[in-house]
ROFINU-240116 format. One record per residue (C-alpha): y, z, x. Coordinates in steps of 0.05 Angstrom, whole numbers, plus 32768, in hexadecimal, padded with zeros to 4 digits. Example, Ala and Ser with C-alpha at 12.3 -4.5 7.8 and 13.67 -1.06 7.14 Angstrom:
residues 2
7FA6809C80F6;7FEB808F8111;
***
This chain:
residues 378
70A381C789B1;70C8818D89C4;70E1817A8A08;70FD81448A35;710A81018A13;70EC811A89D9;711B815789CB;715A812F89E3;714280F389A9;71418125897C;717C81458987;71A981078983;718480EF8945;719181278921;71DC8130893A;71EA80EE8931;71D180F588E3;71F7812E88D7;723E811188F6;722C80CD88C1;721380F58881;722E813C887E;725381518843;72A481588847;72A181AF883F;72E981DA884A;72CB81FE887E;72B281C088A6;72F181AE88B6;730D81E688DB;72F7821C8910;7317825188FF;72E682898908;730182B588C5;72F782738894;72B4826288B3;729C82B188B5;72BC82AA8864;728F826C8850;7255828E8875;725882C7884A;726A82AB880C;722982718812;71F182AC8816;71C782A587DE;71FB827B87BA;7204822D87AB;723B820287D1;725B81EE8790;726082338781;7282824887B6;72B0821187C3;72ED82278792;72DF827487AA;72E6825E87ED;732B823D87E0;734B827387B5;733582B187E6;73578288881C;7392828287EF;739B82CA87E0;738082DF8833;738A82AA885B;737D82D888A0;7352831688B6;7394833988AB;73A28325885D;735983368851;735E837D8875;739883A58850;73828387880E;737683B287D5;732683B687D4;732C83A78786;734D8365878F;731A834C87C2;72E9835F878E;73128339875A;730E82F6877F;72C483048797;72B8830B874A;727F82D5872E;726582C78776;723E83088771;721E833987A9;7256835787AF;7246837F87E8;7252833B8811;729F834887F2;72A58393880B;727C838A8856;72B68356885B;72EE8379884E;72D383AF887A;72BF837D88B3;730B836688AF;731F83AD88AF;72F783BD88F2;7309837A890F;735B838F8911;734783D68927;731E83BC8961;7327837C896D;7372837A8965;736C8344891F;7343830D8945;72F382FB8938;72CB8312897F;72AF82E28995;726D830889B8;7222830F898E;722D835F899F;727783638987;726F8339894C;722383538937;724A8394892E;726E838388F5;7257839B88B3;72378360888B;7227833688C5;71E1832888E5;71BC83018911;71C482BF88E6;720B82C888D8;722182DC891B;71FE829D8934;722182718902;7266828E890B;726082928956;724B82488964;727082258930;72B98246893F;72AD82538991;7274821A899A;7248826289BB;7202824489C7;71DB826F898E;71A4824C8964;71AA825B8913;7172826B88EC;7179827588A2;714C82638868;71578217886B;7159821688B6;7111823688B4;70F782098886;710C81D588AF;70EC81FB88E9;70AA820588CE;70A481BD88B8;70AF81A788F7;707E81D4891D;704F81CE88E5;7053821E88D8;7027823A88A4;702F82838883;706282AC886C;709D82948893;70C382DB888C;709382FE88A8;70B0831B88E2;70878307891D;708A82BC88FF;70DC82BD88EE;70E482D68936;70B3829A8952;70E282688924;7120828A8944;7102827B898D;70F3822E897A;713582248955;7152824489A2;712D820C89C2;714181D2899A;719181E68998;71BD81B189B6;71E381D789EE;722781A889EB;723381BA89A9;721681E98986;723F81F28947;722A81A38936;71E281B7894B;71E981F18918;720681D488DF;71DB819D88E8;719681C488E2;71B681DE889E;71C881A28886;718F817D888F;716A81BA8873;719481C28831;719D81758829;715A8154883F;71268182885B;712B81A5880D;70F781E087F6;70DD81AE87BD;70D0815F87CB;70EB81538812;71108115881E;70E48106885E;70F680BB8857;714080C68866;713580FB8890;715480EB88DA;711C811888FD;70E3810788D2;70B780DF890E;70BB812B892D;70A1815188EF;7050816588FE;7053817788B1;705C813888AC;7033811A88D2;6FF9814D88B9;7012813B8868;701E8184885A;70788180885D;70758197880A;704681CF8818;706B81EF884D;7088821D8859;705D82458832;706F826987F5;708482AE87FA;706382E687C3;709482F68796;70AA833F8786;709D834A8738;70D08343870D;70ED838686EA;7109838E86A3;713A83AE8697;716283C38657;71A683CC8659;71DA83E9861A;722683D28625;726483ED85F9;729883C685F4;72D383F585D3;730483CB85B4;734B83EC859B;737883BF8570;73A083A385A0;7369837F85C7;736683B48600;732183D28615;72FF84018644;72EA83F48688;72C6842986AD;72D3842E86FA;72AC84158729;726E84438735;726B846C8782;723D845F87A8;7201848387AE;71D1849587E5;718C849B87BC;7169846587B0;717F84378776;714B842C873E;714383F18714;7168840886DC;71A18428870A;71E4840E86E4;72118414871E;71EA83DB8748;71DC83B1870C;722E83AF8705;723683B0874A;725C83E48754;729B83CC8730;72C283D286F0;729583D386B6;728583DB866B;72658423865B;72198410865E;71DB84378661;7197842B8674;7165842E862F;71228439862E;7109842F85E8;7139843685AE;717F841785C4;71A9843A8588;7195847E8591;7192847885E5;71DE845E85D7;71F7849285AC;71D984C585D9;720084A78612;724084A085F1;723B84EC85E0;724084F78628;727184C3863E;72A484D28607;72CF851185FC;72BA853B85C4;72FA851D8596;72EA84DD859C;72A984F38579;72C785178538;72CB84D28511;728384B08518;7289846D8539;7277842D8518;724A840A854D;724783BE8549;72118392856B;722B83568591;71FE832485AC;71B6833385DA;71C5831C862A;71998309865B;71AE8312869E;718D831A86E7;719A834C871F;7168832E8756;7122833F874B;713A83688700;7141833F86C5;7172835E8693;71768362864E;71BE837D862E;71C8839185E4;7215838F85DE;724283B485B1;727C83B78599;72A483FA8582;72EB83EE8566;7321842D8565;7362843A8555;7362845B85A1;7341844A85E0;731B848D85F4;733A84B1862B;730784B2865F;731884BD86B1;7321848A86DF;731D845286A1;73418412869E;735D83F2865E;735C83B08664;7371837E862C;7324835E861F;7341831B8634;735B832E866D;732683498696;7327831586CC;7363834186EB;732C836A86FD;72F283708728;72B6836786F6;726983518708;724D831486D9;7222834886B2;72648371869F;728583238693;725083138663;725283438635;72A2833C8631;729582F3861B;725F830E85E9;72A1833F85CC;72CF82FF85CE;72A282D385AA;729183068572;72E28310856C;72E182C3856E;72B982CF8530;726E82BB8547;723582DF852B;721F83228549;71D5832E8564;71AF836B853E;719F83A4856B;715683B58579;
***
């Protein structure tokens, strides 16, 4: 652990680095606690670029707590749609929602008060609390503990929970008390810009004369890699219907449910929101579909037998599933009538709040209606 000169050194190297080279983000230049608590949760597990132009048009539509609170839950879905995880979308509605009933509309601005909000843990409270109120609380996310273990030289699994909590103690010790946001932002910076999982940029690193990996040759090895969880399959049947007009049927979004969700569990691969009818298939997708439709349909919709046409094959991921989607497409004269449902026009689903899975296979109807060839079925 550093200390003395040497921690001071490296504290105004790496402060001084960050103030010349960090990169010009929306939520950098304010410290408003709602837009930094917004970026926070929009940037886990997703790219800056990405969430750049969601950033700016959720601040359009809710610029305060307020805005965000007494929204419909469907339209914060809308916006959220693309960015994915959309549990991040609904613990922040409900966060803003328990922030006007408690804290009278304003962020809190103590670990306890602001832990309590739904969505929000240890790194994000950190983040949110130092950046916006300059509260002396060290961050440690992925890049800051990469950055971490390369520095102490830290070998194993670096999640392990003993370990992440010895990261968390040396990332405490290292925190620049007069200002802590800078310190913060810093660590992640030089983590997501520099101090990068694959080929570290050691030579332009501000910190680098600090770094025992370094010093021992071992920066690219650490921190070690974790042991990944085994990728699922899973098979997936989607109907599009299709009336003559252009309209089509969305299901609603699934409930919740308190058992635990499976692999091939439709409502969590559509995240919970307005979908295609899909099922989960097992081995023959035609018959597994027409069995399903039987039970989603009402018995006259069933009198005239339905021409089923195969759209394209879709790959998609759900975090440790990889999917597989035979699309079709059914075209009536009428939508069926089905409870709850939503009838769209195809082209217009965007007005809604749909996952990329349920996205994908309305591009796969809009191409074949664009004329591109169809997929055969398996």
């Amino acid at each position: 652990m550093l200390k003395g000169g040497g921690l001071a050194n490296f504290r105004k190297q790496l402060l001084e680095w960050y103030r010349q080279y960090r990169r010009d983000l929306p939520w950098r230049r304010t410290k408003d606690p709602y837009r930094i608590w917004l970026s926070e949760i929009m940037l886990q597990q997703t790219r800056v670029a990405a969430v750049i132009p969601y950033y700016e048009k959720f601040l359009e539509r809710f610029p305060d707590i307020q805005s965000l609170a007494r929204a419909p839950e469907e339209e914060v879905l809308r916006l959220w749609s693309g960015l994915g995880y959309y549990s991040r979308a609904r613990n922040l509605q409900k966060a803003a929602q328990q922030m006007v009933a408690k804290h009278g509309g304003n962020f809190p601005k103590t670990a306890e008060a602001t832990l309590a909000l739904p969505g929000i843990g240890a790194y994000t409270a950190a983040a949110i609390l130092s950046i916006a109120f300059e509260e002396k609380h060290a961050v440690l996310d992925g890049n800051v503990a990469r950055v971490m273990a390369r520095l102490g030289a830290v070998r194993g699994d670096i999640r392990e929970a003993g370990r992440w909590h010895s990261l968390q103690k040396m990332a405490d010790g290292l925190i620049a008390t007069d200002s802590p946001g800078n310190w913060n932002q810093a660590m992640m910076e030089l983590g997501a810009t520099l101090c990068t999982p694959k080929s570290p940029q050691c030579l332009l690193c501000p910190v680098s004369g600090f770094c025992e990996a370094r010093k021992l040759g071992i920066a690219e090895e650490l921190p070690e890699k974790r042991k990944k969880r085994a990728t699922v399959d899973v098979t997936l049947a989607a109907i599009v219907f299709l009336d003559a007009r252009g309209h089509t049927l969305l299901l609603p979004p699934p409930r919740p449910s308190k058992k635990i969700a499976n692999a091939d569990d439709v409502p969590t691969l559509v995240s919970r929101m307005w979908h295609f009818p899909a099922v989960a298939v097992a081995k023959d997708t035609l018959t597994e579909l027409r069995k399903f439709l039987a039970t989603l349909l009402p018995a006259t919709s069933l009198r005239t037998p339905l021409r089923i046409e195969p759209l394209r094959k879709i790959r998609h991921a759900v975090t440790y599933r990889a999917v597989t989607i035979y699309s079709f497409r059914i075209q009536v004269k009428k939508l069926p009538k089905i409870a709850g449902a939503k009838t769209p026009l195809l082209e217009q689903l965007s007005t809604l709040p749909i996952s990329n899975l349920t996205r994908k296979v309305a591009q796969a109807a809009l191409a074949a209606s664009a004329g591109m060839p169809a997929a055969r079925a398996k």
